[in-house]
Each structure stands twice: as C-alpha cells, then as structure tokens.
N, CA, C and O atoms as a GROMACS GRO file, in nm:
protein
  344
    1UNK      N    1 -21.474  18.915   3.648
    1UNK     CA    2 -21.418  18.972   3.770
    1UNK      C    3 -21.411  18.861   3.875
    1UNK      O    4 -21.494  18.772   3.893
    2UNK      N    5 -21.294  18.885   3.944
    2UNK     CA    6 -21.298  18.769   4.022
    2UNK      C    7 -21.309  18.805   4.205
    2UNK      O    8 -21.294  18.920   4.244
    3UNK      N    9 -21.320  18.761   4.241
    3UNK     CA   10 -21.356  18.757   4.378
    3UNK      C   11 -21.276  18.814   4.473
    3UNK      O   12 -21.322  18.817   4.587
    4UNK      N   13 -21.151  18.868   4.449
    4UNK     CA   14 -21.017  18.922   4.485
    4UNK      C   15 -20.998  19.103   4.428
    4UNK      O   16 -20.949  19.207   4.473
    5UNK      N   17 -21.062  19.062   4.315
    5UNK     CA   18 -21.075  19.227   4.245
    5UNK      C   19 -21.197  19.286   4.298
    5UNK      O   20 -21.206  19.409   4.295
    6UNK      N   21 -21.325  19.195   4.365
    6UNK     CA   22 -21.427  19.252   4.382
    6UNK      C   23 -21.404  19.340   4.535
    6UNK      O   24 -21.440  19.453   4.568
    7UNK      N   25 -21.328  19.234   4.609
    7UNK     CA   26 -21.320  19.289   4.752
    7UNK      C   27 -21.213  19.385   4.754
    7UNK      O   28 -21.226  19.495   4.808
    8UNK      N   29 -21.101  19.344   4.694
    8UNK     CA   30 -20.989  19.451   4.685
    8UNK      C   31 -20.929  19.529   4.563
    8UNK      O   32 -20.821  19.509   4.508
    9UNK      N   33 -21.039  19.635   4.529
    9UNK     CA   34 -21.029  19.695   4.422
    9UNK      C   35 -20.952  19.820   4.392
    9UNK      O   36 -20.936  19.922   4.459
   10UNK      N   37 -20.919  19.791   4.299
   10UNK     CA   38 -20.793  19.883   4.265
   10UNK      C   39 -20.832  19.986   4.124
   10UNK      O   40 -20.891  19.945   4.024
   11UNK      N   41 -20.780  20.133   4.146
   11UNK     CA   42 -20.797  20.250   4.071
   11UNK      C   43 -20.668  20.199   3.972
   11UNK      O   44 -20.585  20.109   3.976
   12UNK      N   45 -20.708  20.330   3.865
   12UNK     CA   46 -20.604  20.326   3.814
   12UNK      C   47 -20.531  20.437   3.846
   12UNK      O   48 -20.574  20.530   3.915
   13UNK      N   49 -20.385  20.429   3.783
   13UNK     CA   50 -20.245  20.498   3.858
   13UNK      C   51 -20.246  20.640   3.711
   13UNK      O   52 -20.259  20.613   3.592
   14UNK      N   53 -20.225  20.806   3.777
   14UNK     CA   54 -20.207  20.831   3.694
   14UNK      C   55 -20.111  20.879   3.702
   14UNK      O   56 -20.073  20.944   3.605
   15UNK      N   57 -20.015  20.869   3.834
   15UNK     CA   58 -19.877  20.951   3.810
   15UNK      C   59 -19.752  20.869   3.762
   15UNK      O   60 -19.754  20.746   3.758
   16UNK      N   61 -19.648  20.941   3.725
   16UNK     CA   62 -19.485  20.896   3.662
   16UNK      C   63 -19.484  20.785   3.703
   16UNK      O   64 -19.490  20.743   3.819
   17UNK      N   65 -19.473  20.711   3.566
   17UNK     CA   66 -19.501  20.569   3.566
   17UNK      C   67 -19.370  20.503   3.573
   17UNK      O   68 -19.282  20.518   3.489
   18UNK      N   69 -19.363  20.428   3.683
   18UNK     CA   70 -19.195  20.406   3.742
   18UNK      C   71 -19.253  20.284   3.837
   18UNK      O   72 -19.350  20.290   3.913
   19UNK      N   73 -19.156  20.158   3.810
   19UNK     CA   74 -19.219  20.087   3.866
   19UNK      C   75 -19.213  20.081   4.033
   19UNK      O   76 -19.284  19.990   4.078
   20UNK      N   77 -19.157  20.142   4.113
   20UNK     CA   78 -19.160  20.170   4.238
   20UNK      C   79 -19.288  20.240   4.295
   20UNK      O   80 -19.347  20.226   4.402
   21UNK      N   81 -19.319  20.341   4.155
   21UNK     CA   82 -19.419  20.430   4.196
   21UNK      C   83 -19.563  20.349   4.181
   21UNK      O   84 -19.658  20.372   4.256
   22UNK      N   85 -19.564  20.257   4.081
   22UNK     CA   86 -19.681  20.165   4.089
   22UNK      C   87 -19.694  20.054   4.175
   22UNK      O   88 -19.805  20.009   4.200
   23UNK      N   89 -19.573  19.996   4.231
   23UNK     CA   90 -19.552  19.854   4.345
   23UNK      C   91 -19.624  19.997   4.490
   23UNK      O   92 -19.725  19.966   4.554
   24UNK      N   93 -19.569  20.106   4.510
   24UNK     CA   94 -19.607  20.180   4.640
   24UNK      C   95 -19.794  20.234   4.618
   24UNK      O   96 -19.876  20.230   4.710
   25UNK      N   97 -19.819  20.276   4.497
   25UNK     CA   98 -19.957  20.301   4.441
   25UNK      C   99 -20.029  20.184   4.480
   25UNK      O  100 -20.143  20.218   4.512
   26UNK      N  101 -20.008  20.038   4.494
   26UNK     CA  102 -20.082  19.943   4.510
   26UNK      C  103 -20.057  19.961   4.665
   26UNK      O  104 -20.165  19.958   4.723
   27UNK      N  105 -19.957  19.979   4.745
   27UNK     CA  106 -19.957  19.920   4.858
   27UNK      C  107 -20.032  20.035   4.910
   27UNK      O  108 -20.085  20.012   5.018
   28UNK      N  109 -20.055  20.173   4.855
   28UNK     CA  110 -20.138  20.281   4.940
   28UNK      C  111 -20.258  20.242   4.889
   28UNK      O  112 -20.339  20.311   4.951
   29UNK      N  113 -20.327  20.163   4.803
   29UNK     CA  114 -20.422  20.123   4.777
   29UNK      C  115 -20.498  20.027   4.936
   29UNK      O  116 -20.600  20.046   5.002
   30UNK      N  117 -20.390  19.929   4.947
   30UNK     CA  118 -20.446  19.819   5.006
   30UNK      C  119 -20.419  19.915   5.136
   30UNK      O  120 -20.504  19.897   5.223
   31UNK      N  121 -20.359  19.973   5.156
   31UNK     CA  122 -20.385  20.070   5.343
   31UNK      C  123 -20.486  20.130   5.321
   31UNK      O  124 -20.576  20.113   5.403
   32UNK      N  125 -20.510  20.210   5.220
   32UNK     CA  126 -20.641  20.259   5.254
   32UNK      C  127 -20.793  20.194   5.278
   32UNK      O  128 -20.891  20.249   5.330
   33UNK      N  129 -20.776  20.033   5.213
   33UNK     CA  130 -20.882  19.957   5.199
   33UNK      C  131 -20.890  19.878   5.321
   33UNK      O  132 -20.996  19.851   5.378
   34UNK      N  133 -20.778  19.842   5.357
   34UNK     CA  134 -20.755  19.755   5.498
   34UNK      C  135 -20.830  19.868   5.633
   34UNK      O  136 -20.933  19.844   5.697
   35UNK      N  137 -20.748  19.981   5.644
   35UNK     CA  138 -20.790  20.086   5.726
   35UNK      C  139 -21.018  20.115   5.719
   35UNK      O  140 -21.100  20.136   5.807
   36UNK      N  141 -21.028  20.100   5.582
   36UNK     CA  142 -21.159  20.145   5.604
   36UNK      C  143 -21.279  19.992   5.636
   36UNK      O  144 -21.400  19.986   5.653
   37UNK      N  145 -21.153  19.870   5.631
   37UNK     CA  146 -21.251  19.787   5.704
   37UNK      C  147 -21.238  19.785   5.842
   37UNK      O  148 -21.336  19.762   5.912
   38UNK      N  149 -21.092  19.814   5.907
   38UNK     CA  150 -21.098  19.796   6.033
   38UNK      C  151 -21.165  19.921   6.091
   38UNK      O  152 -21.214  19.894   6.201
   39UNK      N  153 -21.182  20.038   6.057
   39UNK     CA  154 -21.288  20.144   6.069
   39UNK      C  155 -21.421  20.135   6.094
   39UNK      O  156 -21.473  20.179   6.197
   40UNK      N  157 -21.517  20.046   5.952
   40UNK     CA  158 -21.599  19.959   5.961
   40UNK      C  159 -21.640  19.838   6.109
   40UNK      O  160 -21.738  19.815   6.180
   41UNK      N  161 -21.511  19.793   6.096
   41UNK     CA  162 -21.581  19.689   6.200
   41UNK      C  163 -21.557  19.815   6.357
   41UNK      O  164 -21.642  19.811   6.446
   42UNK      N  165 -21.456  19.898   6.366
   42UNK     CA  166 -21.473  19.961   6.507
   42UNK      C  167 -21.610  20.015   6.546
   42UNK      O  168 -21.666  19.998   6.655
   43UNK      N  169 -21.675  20.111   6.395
   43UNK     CA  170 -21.818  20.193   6.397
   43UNK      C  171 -21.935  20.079   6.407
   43UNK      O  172 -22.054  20.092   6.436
   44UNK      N  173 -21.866  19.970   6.375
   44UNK     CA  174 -22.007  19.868   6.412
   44UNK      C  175 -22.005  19.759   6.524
   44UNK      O  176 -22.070  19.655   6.528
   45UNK      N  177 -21.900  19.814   6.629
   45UNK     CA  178 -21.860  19.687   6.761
   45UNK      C  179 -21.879  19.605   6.751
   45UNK      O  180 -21.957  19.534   6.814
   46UNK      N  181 -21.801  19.578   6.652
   46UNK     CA  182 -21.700  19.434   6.656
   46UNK      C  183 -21.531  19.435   6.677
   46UNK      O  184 -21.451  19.342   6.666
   47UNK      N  185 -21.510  19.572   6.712
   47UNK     CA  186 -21.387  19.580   6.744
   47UNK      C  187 -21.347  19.680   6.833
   47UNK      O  188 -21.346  19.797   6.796
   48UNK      N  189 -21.306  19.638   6.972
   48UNK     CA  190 -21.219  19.758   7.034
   48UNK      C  191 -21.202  19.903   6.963
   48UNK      O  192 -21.188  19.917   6.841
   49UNK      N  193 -21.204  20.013   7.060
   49UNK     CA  194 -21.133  20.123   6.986
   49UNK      C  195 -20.962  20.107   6.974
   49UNK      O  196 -20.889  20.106   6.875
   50UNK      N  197 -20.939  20.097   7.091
   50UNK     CA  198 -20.799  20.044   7.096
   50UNK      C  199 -20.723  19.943   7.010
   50UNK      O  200 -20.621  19.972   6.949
   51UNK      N  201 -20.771  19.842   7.011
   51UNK     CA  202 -20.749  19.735   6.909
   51UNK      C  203 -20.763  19.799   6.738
   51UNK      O  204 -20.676  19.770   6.657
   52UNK      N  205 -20.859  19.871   6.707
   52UNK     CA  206 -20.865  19.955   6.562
   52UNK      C  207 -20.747  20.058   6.570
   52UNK      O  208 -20.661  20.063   6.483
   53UNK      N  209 -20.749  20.119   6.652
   53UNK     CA  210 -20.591  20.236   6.653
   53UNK      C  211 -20.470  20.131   6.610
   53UNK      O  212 -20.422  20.145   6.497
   54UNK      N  213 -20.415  20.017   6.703
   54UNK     CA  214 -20.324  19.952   6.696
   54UNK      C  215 -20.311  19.874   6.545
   54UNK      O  216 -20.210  19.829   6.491
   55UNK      N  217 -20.417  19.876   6.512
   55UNK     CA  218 -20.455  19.781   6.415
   55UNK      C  219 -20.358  19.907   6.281
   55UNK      O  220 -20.249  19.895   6.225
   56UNK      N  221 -20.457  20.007   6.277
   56UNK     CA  222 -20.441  20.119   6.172
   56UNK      C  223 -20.258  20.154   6.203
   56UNK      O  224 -20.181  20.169   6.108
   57UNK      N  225 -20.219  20.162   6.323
   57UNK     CA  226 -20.055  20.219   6.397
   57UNK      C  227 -19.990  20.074   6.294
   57UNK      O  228 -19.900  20.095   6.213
   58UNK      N  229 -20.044  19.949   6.309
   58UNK     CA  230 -19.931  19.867   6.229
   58UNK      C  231 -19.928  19.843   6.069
   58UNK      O  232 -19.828  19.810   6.005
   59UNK      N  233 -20.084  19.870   6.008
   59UNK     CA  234 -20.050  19.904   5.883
   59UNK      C  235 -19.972  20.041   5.852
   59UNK      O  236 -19.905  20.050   5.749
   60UNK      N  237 -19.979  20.129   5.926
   60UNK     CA  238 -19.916  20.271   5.892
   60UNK      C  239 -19.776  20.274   5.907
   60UNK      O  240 -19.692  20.361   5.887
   61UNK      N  241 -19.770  20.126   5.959
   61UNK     CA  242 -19.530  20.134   6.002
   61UNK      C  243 -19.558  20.065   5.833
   61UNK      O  244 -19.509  20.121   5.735
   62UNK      N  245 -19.618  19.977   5.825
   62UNK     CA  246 -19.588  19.844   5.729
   62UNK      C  247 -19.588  19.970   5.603
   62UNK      O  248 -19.519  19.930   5.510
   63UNK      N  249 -19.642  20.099   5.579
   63UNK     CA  250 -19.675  20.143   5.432
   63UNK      C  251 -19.550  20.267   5.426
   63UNK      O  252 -19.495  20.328   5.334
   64UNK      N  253 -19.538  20.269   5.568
   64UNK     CA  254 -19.401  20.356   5.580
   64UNK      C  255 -19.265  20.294   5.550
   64UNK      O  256 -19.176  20.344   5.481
   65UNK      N  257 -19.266  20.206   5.597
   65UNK     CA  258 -19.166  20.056   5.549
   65UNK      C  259 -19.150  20.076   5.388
   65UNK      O  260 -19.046  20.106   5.329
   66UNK      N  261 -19.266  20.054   5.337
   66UNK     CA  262 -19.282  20.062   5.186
   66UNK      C  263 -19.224  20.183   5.112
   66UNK      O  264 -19.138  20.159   5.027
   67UNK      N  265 -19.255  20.289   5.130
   67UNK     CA  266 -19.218  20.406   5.058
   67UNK      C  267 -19.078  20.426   5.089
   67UNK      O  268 -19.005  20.456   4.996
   68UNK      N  269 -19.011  20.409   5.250
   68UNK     CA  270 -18.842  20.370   5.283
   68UNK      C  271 -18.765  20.299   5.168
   68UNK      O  272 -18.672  20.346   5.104
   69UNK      N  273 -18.837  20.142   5.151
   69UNK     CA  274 -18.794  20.044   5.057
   69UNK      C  275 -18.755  20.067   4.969
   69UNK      O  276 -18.645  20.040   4.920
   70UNK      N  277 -18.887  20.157   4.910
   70UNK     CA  278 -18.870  20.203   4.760
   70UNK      C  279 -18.824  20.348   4.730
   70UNK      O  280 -18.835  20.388   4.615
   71UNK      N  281 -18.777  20.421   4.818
   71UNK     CA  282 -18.720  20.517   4.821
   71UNK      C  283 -18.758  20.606   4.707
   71UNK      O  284 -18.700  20.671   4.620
   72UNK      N  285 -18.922  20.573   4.758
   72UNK     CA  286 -19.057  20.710   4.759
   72UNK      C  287 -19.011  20.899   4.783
   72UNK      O  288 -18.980  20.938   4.895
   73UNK      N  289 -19.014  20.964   4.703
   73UNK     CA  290 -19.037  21.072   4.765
   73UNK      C  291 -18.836  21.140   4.757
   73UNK      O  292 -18.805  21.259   4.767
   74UNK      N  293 -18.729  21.017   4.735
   74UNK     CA  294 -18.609  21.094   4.739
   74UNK      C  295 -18.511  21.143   4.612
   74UNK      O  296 -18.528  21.085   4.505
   75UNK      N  297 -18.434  21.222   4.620
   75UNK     CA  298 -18.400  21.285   4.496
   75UNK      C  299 -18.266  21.182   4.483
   75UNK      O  300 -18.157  21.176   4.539
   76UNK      N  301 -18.326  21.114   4.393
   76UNK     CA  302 -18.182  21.004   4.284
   76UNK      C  303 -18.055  21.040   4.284
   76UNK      O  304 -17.949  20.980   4.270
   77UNK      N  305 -18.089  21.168   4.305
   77UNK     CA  306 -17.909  21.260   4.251
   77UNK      C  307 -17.855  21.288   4.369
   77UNK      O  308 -17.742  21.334   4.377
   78UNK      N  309 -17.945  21.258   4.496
   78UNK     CA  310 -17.861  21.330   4.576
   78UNK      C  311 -17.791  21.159   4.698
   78UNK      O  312 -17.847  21.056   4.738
   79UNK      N  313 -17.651  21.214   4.714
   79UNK     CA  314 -17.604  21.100   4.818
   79UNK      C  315 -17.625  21.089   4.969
   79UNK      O  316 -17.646  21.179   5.050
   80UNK      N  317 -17.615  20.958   4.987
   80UNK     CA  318 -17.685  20.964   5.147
   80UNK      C  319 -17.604  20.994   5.207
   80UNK      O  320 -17.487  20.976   5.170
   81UNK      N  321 -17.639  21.059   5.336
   81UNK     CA  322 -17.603  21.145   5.440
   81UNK      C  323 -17.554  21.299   5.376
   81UNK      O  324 -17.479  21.364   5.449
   82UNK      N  325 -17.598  21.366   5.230
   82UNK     CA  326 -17.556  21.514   5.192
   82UNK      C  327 -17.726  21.525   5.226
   82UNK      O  328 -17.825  21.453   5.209
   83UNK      N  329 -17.691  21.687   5.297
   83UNK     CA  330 -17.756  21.763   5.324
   83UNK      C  331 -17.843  21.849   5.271
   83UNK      O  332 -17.770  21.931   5.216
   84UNK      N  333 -17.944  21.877   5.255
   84UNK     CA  334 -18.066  21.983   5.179
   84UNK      C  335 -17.965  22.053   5.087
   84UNK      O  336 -17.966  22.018   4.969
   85UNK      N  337 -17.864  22.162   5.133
   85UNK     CA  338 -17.826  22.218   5.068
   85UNK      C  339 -17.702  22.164   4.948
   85UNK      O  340 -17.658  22.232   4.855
   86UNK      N  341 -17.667  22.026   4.981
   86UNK     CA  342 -17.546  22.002   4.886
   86UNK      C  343 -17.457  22.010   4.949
   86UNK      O  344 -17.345  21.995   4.900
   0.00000   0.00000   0.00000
C-alpha cells in the first residue's frame, strides 16, 4: 500500500459499471474525503468557520461540474432542450 491509497482511500464501486459512472464514483469519493478533512481541521481551530463553508461551497461547484461533464443522472435518449414530457 502506498502512501496515496493510505490517505486517500477508495471503496469499491457497486453500481452500472460505465465508465463515467466510475471517473464520477471517484470524484464523489475524493469530495467526501476532502470535505471531512476540512471539517476536521474547522472542529479542531485550525480553520475559520467561514473559510471551511467556502472551502466545502468550492469543492461542491467542482463535483457539480463533474456529474454536468459527465452527464450523470441524464436520459441518453432524450434531446437537449425536449421537455419531461417528450
């Protein structure tokens, strides 16, 4: 194990194995791990509250970015700008 897997450790993936769905599975990995250090350092003042919000507000654009990218969550079949109903 190396020193990279120890600090930033990763589960394994058990949903529809698609490689978008595993590149976004890693990146909700590393928000959740990033978020619970800057958490960490707020509960132990070494960090602003403010500064930890802002901190958590810019990983949360950056993972929203991600799932946009990879166009997380949208139906393949349907064309952009058609409506819920078709």
């Amino acid at each position: 194990m190396n020193k990279s897997d120890f600090i930033y450790p990763r589960g394994r993936y058990y949903g529809q194995v698609k490689p978008e769905n595993l590149v976004f599975n890693a990146n909700l990995q590393e928000f959740a791990q990033k978020v619970s250090y800057v958490c960490s350092l707020e509960t132990g003042g070494k960090l602003p509250p403010e500064d930890a919000y802002e901190q958590i507000k810019a990983l949360w654009k950056q993972l929203k970015h991600s799932k946009k990218e990879l166009h997380i969550g949208e139906d393949p079949f349907k064309s952009p700008g058609e409506d819920a109903e078709g």
